[in-house]
KOLKENU-698403 format. One record per residue (C-alpha): x, y, z. Coordinates in steps of 0.02 Angstrom, whole numbers, plus 32768, in hexadecimal, padded with zeros to 4 digits. Last residue first. Layout:
N
<site><c1>X</c1><c2>Y</c2><c3>Z</c3></site>
...
//
This chain:
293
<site><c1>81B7</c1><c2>8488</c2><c3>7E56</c3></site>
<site><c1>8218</c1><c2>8417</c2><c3>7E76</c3></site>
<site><c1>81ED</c1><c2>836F</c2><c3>7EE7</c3></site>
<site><c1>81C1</c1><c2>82FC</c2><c3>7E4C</c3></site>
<site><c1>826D</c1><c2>8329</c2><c3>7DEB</c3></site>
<site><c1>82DE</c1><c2>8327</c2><c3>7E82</c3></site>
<site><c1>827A</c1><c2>8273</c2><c3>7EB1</c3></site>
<site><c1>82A6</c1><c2>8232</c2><c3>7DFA</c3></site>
<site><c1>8367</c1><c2>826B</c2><c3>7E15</c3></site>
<site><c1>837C</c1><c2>821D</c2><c3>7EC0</c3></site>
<site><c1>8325</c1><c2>817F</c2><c3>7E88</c3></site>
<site><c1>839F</c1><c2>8174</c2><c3>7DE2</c3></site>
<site><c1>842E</c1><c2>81A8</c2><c3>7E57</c3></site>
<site><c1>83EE</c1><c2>8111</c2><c3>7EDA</c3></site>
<site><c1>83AA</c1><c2>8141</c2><c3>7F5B</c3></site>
<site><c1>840A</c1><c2>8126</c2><c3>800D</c3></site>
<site><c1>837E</c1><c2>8166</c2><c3>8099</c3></site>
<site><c1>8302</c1><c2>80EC</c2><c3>8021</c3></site>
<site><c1>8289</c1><c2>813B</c2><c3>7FB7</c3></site>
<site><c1>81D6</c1><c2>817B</c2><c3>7FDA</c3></site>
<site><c1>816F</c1><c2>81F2</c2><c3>7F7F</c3></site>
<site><c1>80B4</c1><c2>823B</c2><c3>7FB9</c3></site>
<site><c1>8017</c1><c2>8267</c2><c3>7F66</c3></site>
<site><c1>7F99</c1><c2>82AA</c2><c3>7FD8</c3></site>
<site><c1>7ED0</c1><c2>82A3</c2><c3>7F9E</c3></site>
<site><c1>7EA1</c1><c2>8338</c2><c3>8013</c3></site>
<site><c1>7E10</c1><c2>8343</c2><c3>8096</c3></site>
<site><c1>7DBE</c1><c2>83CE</c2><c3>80F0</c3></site>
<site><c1>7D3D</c1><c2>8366</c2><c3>814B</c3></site>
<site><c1>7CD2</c1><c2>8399</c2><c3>80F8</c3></site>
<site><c1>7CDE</c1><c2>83DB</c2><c3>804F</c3></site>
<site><c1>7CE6</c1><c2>8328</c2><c3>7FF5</c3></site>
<site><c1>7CE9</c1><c2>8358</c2><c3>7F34</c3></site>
<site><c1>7C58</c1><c2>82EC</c2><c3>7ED1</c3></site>
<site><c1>7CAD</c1><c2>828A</c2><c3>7E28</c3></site>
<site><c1>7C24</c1><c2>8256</c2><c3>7DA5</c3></site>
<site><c1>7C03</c1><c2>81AA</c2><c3>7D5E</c3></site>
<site><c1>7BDF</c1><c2>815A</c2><c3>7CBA</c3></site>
<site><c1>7C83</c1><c2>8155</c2><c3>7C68</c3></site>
<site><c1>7D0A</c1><c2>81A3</c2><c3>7CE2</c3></site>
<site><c1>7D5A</c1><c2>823A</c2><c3>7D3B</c3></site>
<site><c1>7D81</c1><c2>820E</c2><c3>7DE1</c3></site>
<site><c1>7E46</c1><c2>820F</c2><c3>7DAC</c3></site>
<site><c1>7E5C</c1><c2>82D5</c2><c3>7DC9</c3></site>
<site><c1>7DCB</c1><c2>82C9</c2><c3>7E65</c3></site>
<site><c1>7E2D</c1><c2>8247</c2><c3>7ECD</c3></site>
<site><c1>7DE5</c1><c2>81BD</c2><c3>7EF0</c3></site>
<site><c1>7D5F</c1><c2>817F</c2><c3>7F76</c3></site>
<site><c1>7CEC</c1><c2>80FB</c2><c3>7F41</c3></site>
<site><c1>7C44</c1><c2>80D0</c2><c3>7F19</c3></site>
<site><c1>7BD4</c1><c2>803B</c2><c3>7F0D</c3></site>
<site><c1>7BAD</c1><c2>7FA9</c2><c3>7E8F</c3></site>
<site><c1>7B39</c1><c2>8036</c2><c3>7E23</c3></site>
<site><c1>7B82</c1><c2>800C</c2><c3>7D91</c3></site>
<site><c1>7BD6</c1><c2>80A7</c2><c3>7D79</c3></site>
<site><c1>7C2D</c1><c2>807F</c2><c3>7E11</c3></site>
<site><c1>7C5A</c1><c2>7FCA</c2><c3>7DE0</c3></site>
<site><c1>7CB7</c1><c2>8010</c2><c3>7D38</c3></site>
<site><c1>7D0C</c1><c2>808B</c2><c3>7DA7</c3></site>
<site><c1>7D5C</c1><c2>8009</c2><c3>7E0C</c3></site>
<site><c1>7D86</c1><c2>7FA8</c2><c3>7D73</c3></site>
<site><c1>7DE5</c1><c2>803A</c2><c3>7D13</c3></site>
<site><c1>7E43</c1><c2>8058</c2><c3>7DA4</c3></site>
<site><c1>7E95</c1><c2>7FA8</c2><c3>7DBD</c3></site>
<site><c1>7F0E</c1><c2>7FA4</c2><c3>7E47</c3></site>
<site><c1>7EB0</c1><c2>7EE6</c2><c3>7E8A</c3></site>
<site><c1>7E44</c1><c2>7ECD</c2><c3>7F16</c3></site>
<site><c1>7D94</c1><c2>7EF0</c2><c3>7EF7</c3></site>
<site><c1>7D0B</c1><c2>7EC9</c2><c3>7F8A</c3></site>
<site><c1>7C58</c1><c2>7EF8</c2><c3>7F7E</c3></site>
<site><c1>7BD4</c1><c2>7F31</c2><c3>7FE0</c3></site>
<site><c1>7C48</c1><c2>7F75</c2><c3>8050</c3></site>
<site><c1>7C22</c1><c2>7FD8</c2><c3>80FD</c3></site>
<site><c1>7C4F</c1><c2>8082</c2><c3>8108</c3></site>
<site><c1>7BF4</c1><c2>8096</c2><c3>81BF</c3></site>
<site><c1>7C58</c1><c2>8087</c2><c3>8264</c3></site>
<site><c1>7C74</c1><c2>8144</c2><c3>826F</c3></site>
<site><c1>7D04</c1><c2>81BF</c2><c3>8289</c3></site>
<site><c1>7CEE</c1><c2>8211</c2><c3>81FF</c3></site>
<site><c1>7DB8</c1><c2>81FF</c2><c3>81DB</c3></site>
<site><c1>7DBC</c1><c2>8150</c2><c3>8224</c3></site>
<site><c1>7D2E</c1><c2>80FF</c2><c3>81CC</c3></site>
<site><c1>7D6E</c1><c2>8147</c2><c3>8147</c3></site>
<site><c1>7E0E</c1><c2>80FB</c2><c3>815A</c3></site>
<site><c1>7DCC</c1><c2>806F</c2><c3>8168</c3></site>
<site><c1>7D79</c1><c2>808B</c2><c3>80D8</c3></site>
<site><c1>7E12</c1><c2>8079</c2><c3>806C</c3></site>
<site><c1>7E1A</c1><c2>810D</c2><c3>7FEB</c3></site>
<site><c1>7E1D</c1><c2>80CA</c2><c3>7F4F</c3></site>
<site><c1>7E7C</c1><c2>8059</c2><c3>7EE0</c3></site>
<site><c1>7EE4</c1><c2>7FC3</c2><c3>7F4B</c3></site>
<site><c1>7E66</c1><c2>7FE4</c2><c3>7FF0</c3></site>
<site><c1>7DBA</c1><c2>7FC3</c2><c3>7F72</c3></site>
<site><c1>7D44</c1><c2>7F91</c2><c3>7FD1</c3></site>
<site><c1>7CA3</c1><c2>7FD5</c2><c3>7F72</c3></site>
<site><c1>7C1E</c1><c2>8050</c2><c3>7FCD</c3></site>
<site><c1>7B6B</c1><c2>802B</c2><c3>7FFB</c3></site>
<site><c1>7B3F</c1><c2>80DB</c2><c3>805E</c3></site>
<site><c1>7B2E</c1><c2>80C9</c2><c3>811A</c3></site>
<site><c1>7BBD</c1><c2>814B</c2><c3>812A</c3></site>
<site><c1>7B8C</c1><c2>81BB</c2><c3>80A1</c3></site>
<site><c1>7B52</c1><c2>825A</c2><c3>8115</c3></site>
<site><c1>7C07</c1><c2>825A</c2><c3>816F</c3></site>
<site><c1>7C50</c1><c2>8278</c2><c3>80D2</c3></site>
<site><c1>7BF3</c1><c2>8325</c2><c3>80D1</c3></site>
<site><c1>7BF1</c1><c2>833A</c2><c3>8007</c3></site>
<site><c1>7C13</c1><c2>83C6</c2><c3>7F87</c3></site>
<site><c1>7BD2</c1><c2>8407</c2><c3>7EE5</c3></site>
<site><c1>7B41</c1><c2>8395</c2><c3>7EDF</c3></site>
<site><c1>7AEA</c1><c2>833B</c2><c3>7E3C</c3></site>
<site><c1>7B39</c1><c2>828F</c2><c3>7E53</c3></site>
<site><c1>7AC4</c1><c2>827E</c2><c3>7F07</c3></site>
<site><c1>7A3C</c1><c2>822B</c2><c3>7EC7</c3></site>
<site><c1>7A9D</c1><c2>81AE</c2><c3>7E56</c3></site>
<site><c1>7A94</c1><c2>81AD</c2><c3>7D93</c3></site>
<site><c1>7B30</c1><c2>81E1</c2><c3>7D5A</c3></site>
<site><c1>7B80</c1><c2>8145</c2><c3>7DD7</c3></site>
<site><c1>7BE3</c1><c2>81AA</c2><c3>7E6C</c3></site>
<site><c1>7C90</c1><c2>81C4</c2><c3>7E93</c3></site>
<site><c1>7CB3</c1><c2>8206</c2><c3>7F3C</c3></site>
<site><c1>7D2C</c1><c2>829C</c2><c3>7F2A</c3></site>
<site><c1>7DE3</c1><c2>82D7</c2><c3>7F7F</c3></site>
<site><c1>7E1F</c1><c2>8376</c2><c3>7F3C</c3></site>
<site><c1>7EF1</c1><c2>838F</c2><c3>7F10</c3></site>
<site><c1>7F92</c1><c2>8362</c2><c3>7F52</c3></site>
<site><c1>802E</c1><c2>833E</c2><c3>7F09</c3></site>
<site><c1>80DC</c1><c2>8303</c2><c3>7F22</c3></site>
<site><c1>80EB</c1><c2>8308</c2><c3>7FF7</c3></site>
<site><c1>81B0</c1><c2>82B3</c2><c3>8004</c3></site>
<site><c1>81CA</c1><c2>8215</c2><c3>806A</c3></site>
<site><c1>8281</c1><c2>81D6</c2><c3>80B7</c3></site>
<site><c1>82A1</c1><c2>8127</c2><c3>80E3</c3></site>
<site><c1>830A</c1><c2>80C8</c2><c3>816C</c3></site>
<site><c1>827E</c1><c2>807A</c2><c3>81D7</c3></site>
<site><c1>81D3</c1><c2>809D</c2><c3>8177</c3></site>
<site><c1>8169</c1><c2>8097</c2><c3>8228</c3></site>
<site><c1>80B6</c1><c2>8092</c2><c3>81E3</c3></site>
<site><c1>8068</c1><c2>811F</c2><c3>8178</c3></site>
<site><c1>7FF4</c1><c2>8197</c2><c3>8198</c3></site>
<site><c1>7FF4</c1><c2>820C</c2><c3>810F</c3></site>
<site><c1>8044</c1><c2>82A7</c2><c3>8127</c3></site>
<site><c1>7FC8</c1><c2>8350</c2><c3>8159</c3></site>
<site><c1>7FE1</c1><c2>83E1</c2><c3>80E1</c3></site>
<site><c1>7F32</c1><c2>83CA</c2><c3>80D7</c3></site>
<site><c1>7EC3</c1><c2>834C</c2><c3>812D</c3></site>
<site><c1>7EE7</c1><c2>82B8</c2><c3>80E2</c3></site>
<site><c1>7EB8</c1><c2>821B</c2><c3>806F</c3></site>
<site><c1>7F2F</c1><c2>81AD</c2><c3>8011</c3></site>
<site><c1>7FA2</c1><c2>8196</c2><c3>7F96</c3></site>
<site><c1>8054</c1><c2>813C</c2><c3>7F8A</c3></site>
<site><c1>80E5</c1><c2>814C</c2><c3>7F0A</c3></site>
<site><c1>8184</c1><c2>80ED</c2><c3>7F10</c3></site>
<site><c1>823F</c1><c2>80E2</c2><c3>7EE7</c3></site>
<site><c1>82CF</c1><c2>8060</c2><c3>7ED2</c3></site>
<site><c1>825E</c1><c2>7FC0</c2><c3>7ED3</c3></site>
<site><c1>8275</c1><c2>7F08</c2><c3>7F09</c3></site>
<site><c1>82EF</c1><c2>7F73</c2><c3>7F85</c3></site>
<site><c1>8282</c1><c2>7F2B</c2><c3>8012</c3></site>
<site><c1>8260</c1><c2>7FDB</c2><c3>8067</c3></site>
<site><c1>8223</c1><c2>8007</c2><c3>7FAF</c3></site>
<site><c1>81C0</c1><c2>7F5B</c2><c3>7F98</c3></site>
<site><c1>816A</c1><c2>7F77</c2><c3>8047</c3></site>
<site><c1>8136</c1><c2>8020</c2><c3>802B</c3></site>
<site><c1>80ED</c1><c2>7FF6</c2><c3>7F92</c3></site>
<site><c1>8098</c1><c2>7F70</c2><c3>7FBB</c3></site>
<site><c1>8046</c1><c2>7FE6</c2><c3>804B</c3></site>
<site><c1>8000</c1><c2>8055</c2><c3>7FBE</c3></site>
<site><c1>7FBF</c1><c2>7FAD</c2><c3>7F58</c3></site>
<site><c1>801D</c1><c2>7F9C</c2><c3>7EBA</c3></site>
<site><c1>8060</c1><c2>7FD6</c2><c3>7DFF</c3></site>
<site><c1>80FE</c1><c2>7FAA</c2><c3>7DD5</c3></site>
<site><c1>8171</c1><c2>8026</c2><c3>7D5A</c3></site>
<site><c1>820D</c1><c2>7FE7</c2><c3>7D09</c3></site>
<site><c1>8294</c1><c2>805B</c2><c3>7CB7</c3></site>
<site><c1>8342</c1><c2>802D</c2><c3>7C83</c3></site>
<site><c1>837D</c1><c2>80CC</c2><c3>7C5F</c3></site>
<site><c1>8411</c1><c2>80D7</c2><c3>7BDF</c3></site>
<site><c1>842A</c1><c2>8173</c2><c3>7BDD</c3></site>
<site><c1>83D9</c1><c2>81CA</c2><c3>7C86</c3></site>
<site><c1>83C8</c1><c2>828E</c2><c3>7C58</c3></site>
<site><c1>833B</c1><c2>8274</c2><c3>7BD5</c3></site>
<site><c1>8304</c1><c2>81D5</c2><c3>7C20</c3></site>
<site><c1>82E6</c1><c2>8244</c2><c3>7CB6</c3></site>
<site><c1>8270</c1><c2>82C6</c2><c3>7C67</c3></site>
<site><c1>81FA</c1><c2>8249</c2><c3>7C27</c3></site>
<site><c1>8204</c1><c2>81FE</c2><c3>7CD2</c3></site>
<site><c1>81D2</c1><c2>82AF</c2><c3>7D13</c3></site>
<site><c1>8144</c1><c2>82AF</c2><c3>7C92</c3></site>
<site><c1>80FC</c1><c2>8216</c2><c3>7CCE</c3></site>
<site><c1>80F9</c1><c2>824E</c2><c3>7D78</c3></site>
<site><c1>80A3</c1><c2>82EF</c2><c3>7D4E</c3></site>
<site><c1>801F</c1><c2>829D</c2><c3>7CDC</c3></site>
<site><c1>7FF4</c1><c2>823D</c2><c3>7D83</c3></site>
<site><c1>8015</c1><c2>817E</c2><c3>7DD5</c3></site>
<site><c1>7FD8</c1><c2>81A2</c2><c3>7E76</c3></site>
<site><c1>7F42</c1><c2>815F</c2><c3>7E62</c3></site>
<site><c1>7F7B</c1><c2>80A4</c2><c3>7E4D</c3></site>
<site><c1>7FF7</c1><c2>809C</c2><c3>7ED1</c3></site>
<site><c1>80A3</c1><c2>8096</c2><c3>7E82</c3></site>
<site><c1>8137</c1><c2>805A</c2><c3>7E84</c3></site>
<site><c1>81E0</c1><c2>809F</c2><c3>7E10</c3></site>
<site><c1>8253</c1><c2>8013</c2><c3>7DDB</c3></site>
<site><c1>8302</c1><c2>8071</c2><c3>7DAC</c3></site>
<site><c1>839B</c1><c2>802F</c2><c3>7D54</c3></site>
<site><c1>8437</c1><c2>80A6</c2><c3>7CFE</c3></site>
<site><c1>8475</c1><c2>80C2</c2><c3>7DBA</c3></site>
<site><c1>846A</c1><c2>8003</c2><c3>7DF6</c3></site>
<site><c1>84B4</c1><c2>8036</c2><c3>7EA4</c3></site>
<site><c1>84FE</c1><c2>7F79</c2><c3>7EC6</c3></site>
<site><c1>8560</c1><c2>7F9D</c2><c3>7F5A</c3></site>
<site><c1>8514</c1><c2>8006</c2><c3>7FC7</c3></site>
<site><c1>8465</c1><c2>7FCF</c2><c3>7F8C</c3></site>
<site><c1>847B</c1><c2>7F2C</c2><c3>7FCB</c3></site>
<site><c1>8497</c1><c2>7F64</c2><c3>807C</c3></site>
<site><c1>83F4</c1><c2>7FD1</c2><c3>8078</c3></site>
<site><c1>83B0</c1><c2>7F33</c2><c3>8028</c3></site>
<site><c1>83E1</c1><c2>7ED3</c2><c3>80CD</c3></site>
<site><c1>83A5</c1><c2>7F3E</c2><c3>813B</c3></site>
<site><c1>82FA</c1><c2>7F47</c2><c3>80EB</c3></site>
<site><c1>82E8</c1><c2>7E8F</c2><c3>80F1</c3></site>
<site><c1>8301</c1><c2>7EA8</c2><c3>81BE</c3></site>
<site><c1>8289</c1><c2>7F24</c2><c3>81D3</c3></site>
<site><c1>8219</c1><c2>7ECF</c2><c3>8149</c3></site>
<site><c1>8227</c1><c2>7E32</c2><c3>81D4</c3></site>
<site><c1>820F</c1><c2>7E90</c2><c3>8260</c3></site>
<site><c1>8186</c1><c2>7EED</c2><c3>8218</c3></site>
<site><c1>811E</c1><c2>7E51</c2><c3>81F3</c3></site>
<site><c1>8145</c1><c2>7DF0</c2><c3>829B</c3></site>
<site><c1>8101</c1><c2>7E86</c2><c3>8314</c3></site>
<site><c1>8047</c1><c2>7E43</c2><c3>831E</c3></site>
<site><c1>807E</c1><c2>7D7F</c2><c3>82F0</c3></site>
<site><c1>80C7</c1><c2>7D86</c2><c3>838B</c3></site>
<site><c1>8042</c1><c2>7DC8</c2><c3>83EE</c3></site>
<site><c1>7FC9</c1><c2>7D53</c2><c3>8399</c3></site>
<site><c1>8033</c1><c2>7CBF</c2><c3>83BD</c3></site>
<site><c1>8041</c1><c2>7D00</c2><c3>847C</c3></site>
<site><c1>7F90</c1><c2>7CE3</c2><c3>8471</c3></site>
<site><c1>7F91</c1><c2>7C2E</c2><c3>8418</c3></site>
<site><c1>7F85</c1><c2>7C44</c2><c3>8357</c3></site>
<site><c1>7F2B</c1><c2>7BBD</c2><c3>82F3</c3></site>
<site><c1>7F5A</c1><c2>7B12</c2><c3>8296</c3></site>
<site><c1>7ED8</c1><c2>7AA8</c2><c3>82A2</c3></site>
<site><c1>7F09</c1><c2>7A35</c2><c3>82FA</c3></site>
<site><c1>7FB2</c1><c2>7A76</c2><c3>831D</c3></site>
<site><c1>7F90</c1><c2>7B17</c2><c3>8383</c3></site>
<site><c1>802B</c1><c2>7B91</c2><c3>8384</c3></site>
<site><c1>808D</c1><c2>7C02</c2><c3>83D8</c3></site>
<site><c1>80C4</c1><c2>7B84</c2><c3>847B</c3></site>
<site><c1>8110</c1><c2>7C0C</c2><c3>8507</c3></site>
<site><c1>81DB</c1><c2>7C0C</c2><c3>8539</c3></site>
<site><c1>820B</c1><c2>7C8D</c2><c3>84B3</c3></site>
<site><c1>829D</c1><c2>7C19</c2><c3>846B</c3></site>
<site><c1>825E</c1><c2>7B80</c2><c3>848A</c3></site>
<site><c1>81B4</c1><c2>7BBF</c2><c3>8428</c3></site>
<site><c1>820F</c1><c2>7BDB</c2><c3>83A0</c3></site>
<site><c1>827D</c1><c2>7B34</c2><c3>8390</c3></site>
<site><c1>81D4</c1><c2>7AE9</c2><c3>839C</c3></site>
<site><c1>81A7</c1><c2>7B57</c2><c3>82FC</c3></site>
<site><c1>824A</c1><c2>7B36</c2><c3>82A4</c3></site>
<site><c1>8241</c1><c2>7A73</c2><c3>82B2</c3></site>
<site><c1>819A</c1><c2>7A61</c2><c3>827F</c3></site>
<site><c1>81D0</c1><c2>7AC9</c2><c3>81EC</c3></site>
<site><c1>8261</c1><c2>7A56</c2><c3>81D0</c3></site>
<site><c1>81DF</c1><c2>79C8</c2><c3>81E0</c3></site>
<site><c1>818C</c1><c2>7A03</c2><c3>8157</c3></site>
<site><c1>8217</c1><c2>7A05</c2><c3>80EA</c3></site>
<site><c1>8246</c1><c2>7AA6</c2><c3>80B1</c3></site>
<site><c1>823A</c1><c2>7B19</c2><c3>800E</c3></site>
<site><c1>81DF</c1><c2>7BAA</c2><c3>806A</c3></site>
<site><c1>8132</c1><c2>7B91</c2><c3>8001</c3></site>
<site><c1>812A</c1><c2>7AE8</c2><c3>8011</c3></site>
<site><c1>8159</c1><c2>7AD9</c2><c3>80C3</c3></site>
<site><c1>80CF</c1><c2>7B60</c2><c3>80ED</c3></site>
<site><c1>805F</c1><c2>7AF2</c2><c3>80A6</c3></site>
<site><c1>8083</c1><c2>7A57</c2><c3>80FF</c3></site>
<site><c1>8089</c1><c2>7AC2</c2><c3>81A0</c3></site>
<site><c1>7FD9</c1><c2>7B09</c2><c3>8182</c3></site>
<site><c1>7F6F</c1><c2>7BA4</c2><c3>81A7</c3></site>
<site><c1>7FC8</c1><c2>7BE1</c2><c3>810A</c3></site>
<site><c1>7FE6</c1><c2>7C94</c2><c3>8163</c3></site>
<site><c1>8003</c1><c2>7C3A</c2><c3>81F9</c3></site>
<site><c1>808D</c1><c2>7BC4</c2><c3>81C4</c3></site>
<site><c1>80D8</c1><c2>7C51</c2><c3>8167</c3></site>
<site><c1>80E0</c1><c2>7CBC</c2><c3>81E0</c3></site>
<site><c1>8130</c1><c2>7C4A</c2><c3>824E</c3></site>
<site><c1>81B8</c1><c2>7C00</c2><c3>81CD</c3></site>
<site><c1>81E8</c1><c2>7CCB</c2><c3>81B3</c3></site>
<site><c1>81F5</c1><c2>7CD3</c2><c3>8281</c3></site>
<site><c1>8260</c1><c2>7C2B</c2><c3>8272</c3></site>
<site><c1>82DC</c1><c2>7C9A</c2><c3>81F1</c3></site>
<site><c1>82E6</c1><c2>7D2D</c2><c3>8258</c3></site>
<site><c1>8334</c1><c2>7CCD</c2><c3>82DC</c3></site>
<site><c1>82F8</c1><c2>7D26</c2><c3>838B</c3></site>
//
């Protein structure tokens, strides 16, 4: 299967239009006509519905295994690149937004001190972003966040040639608005706040999927939707009374609202670092500095 009509597929779809698609990829249309038809040669089935443009079933099952191919394949080649161009006075560290911690920026402090010149940038994104742009080589290092039972890793999806180390864990907490009911508590049954109104917020907090998952309920249903790796803003809807949210209790702290600790299920806010299997020194150096004691 050429990679390159598989990239012309997902684009078609995820523009819902060939025209589109063409823009974006820098063809003609009729190249992209060209490409999908070429496809669906290939595999023997027709992929897509022309008017409108839509999926068939086997265009579904495709489109269900097309995105990891691809960052499969755009991992290989900055595992290549990497060989070769090793950058060892550059690193771009990514980040989820709560796992950005006094810790972390101390152990940067401590690597400009041992790195001269560093050529330091620092990009701030969605946890599966961040996975992506690491495998991708758009960045040398990464951090991601989430929720689990601890000691447990966070579930992940495949990360093909990559290695992850646990950084930090600490209490998981629903963050309230001052004023709410349940702000004065020392602890909450998560299970109890499933039909609560709670904020979408999968860059930020806790995704409630995965709440969903971990209570193993169909409740958590938003009231609002916020996509974007701004803290500040998420909070600033909480104490608004928007809905709540699920952050870790060290960054729960904020104007107008008050941080309750989940106690069941035993939960942990995990912290976790990922670099490719071939760092480069700068990665290898910042990951010796986050993983020591």
């Amino acid at each position: 299967m050429d990679p390159h009509l598989l990239r012309t597929f997902v684009a078609v779809l995820d523009h819902r239009s060939f025209s589109a698609a063409a823009s974006a990829l820098g063809y003609t249309q009729s190249a992209v006509s060209q490409h999908i038809a070429a496809l669906e040669t290939d595999l023997g089935t027709r992929l897509l519905e022309r008017r409108p443009v839509a999926p068939t079933p086997a265009g579904e099952r495709l489109l269900e295994h097309a995105p990891a191919l691809l960052l499969r394949l755009d991992a290989a080649r900055a595992d290549i690149t990497r060989l070769h161009n090793p950058h060892p006075t550059q690193l771009t560290l990514a980040c989820a937004p709560a796992s950005f911690t006094p810790k972390v920026a101390r152990a940067l402090t401590d690597l400009r001190a041992k790195t001269h010149p560093l050529n330091l940038r620092l990009r701030t994104m969605a946890r599966d972003a961040v996975i992506e742009d690491v495998l991708t080589g758009k960045s040398d290092i990464g951090l991601i966040d989430g929720a689990a039972a601890p000691s447990d890793p966070l579930p992940v999806p495949d990360l093909g040639p990559a290695t992850t180390y646990p950084i930090a864990e600490e209490p998981l907490a629903v963050l309230f608005p001052h004023d709410h009911p349940l702000a004065m508590r020392h602890s909450l049954n998560l299970a109890d706040l499933s039909q609560a109104h709670w904020i979408d917020a999968p860059d930020t907090a806790i995704p409630l999927g995965r709440l969903r998952a971990i209570t193993q309920t169909d409740g958590f249903r938003p009231r609002l939707h916020h996509h974007g790796s701004d803290l500040h803003t998420l909070t600033t809807l909480i104490a608004a009374g928007h809905g709540l949210a699920a952050l870790p209790l060290s960054l729960s702290s904020a104007p107008n609202t008050t941080p309750v600790p989940i106690t069941h299920p035993r939960l942990t806010h995990r912290t976790e670092l990922i670099h490719p299997t071939t760092p480069t020194a700068p990665a290898r150096a910042l990951a010796s500095l986050l993983t020591s004691p």
